[in-house]
Structure formats: C-alpha cells, structure tokens
C-alpha positions in Angstrom: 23.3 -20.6 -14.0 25.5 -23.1 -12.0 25.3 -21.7 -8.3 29.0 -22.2 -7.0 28.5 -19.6 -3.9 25.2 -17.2 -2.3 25.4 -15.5 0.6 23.4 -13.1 2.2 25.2 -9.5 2.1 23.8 -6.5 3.9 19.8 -5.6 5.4 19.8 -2.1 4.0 16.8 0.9 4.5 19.2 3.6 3.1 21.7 3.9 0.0 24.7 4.7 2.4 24.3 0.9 3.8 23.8 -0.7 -0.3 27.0 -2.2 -1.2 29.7 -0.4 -2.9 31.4 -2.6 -5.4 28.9 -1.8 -8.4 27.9 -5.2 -9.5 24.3 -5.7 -11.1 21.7 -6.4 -8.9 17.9 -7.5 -9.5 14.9 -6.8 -7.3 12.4 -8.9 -6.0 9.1 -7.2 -5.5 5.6 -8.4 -4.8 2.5 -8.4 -1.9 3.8 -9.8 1.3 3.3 -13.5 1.5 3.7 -14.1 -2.3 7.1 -16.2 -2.0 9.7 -13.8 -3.0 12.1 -15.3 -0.3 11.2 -19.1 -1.7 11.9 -17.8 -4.8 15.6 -16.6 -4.3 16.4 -19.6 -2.2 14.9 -21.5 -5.4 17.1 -20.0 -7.7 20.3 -20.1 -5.3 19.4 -23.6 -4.6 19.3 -22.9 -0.6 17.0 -23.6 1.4 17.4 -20.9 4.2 19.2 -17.8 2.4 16.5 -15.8 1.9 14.4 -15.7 5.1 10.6 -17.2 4.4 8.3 -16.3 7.4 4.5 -17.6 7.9 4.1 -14.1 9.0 3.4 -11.5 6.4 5.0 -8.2 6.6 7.9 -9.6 8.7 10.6 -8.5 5.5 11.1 -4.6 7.2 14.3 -3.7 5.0 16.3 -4.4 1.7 17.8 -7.7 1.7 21.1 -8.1 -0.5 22.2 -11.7 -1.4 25.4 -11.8 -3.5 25.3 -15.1 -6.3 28.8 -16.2 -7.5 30.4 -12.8 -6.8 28.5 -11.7 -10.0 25.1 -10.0 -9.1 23.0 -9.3 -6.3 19.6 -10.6 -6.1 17.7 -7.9 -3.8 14.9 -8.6 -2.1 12.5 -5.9 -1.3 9.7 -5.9 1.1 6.4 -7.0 0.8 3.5 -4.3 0.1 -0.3 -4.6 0.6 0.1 -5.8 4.2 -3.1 -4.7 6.3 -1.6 -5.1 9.9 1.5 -3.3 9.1 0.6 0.5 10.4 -0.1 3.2 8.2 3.0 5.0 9.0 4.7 2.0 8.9 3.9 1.2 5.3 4.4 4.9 3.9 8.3 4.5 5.8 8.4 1.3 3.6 7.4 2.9 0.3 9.7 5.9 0.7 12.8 3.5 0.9 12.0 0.8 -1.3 10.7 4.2 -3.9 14.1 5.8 -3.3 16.0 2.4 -4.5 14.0 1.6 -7.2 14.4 4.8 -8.5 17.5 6.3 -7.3 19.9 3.3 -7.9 22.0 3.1 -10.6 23.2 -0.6 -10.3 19.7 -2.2 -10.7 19.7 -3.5 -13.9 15.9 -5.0 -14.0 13.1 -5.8 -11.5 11.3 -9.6 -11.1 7.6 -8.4 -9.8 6.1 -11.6 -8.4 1.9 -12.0 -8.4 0.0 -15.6 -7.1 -1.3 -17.8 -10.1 -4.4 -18.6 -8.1 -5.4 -14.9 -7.9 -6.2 -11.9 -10.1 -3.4 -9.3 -9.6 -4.7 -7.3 -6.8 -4.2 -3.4 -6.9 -1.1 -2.8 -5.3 0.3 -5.3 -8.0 -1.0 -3.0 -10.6 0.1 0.1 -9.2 3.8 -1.7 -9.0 3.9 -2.8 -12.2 2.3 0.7 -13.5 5.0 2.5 -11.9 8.0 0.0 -13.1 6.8 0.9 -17.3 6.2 4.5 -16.0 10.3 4.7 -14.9 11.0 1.7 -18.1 12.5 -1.1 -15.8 13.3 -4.1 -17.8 11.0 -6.4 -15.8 10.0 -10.0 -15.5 6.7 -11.1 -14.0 6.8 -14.5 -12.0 3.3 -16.1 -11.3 4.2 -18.2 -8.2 2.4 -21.0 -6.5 2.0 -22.4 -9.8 1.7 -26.2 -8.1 -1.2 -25.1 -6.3 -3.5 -25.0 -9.4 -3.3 -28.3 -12.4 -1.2 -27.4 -15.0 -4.4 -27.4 -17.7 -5.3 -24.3 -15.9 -2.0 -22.2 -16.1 -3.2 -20.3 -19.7 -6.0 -19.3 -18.1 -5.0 -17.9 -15.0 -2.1 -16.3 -17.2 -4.5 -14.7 -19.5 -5.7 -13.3 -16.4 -2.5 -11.4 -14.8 -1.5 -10.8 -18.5 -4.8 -8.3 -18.6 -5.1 -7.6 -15.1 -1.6 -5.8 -15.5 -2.2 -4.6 -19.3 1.2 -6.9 -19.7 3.5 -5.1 -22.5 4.4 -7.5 -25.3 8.2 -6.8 -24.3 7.5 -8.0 -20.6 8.2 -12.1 -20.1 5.2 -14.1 -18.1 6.6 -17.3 -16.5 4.4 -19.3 -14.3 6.9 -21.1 -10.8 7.1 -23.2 -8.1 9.1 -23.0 -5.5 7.5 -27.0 -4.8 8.8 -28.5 -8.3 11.1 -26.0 -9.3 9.0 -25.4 -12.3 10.5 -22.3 -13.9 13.9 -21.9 -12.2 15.7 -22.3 -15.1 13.7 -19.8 -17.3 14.1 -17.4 -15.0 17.9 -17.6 -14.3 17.9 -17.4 -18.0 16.0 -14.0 -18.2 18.4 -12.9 -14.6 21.4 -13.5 -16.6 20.6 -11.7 -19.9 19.4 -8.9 -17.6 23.0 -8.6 -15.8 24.8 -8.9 -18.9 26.2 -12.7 -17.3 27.3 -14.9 -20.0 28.8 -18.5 -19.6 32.5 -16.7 -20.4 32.0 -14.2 -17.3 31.0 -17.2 -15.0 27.4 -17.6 -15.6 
C-alpha cells in the first residue's frame, strides 16, 4: 500500500461520534502496552499518528485514523491493565463490545499478542470471542526484534496453540524496529477492505 495521506479522524466512546461516510475500517486490539499504536504509525509510515505512551492504559477511547481516503485503521483500547479501576475497565469493555459487535463498517479485526510471551488470558478470551461473532482476523506477534529470528517458529507454535489458531486465521510475526512484516500485513489490510491497486491501493 503506497501511503499518500493518514490522518487522525475522530476519539470516539459511542457510535453517534464514529464517522459517517461508510468506508471500511479495521480494528486494532490487544493488552495495553503491546504496540498497537507503533503498529499503525508503522503501517502509515508516521512516526506520531497514532499516539504511543510508556504508560499502559493511557488509550481511554476509539481512535479513528483515515489512510488515503480509503479505510480507517481503528485503534481500540488496550485490555488486561491492572491499575486501570474495575469500573473503569468494565466502561471500556461495554464500548469497545458495542463496536466490535454492533458496527457494520468493520470489515476484519488485527488482534496483536508479544512474541516473547505466551498469549495471556485476556488474549484468549479476545480471540475466543472474535471466532464466536466470525471476524475475519489477523494475528500480529509484535516485538518480534526482541527475540533472534531462529526463535520465531517456536514462539509461533506457541500463540498458534495458546489461541487454538484456526487454519483460516494468518500468523505474522512484526517489528515496529525493522519493519519486519509491514508489508504482509498491508497485504492482508487491503484484501480485507476490498482495496485493490485500481481503487488506489
């Protein structure tokens, strides 16, 4: 995908604030801190669209970043955040449940899991819930610089058990670092939205 624009849209917590003009859009979801944000300034090649933050649980609302007045990449917030209050986290769920579920312009969901670690529970229950509703869905193992490339297949195999990974669900290991991956995934984005090189892909 050859980024000519990406710019951040709307913050959104309910569907009257989602934009209006029906174009596909793609969620990012994963545990706070797992680099969804470095991921979408990765694929938009910008460093500063998406907001990163040292501080987990900072991401309180549904970010909308338009690419090429094509698609929206959506990014959702983090879960499994301790510090984040109770209340605070159920608020969270309801919101980011509602869109997930309720919206008809997401075409697919890119669930993002650390490389380095066994997918923790809350990853589970995400991706459990995403085949439960049949959301075409990518998973993205980030970090993937942080571990030598001999060891990618075996921290794959891992996820790829950890999760009970369908056959029809794509694995692909990234770094926000090298870039390793960008191009795999904007390949799997664009199929997803229906974007082909005659549409502006």
């Amino acid at each position: 995908m050859k980024i000519i624009k990406a710019e951040y849209t709307v913050s959104a917590v309910k569907a009257e604030q989602y934009p209006q003009d029906g174009r596909p859009e793609i969620a990012f979801a994963g545990r706070s801190n797992v680099g969804k944000s470095s991921l979408i300034n990765t694929l938009v090649q910008r460093k500063n669209l998406a907001r990163t933050s040292s501080q987990p649980g900072k991401t309180q609302t549904i970010n909308f970043y338009s690419v090429n007045d094509l698609l929206y990449l959506v990014d959702l917030p983090g879960y499994g955040f301790a510090r984040v209050s109770r209340a605070e986290r159920e608020r969270w769920g309801r919101f980011i449940e509602a869109y997930l579920n309720q919206r008809r312009e997401l075409v697919a969901v890119v669930l993002l899991v650390d490389i380095r670690h066994p997918p923790t529970r809350d990853d589970v229950m995400m991706y459990d819930w995403l085949c439960y509703f049949n959301k075409p869905t990518l998973v993205v193992a980030t970090k993937a610089d942080k571990i030598s490339r001999g060891q990618w297949a075996k921290h794959l195999k891992i996820i790829r058990n950890e999760l009970g990974l369908k056959p029809e669900h794509q694995l692909l290991p990234f770094s926000a670092e090298t870039r390793q991956g960008r191009e795999e995934v904007w390949d799997w984005l664009a199929r997803a939205a229906g974007i082909t090189e005659e549409n502006g892909g």
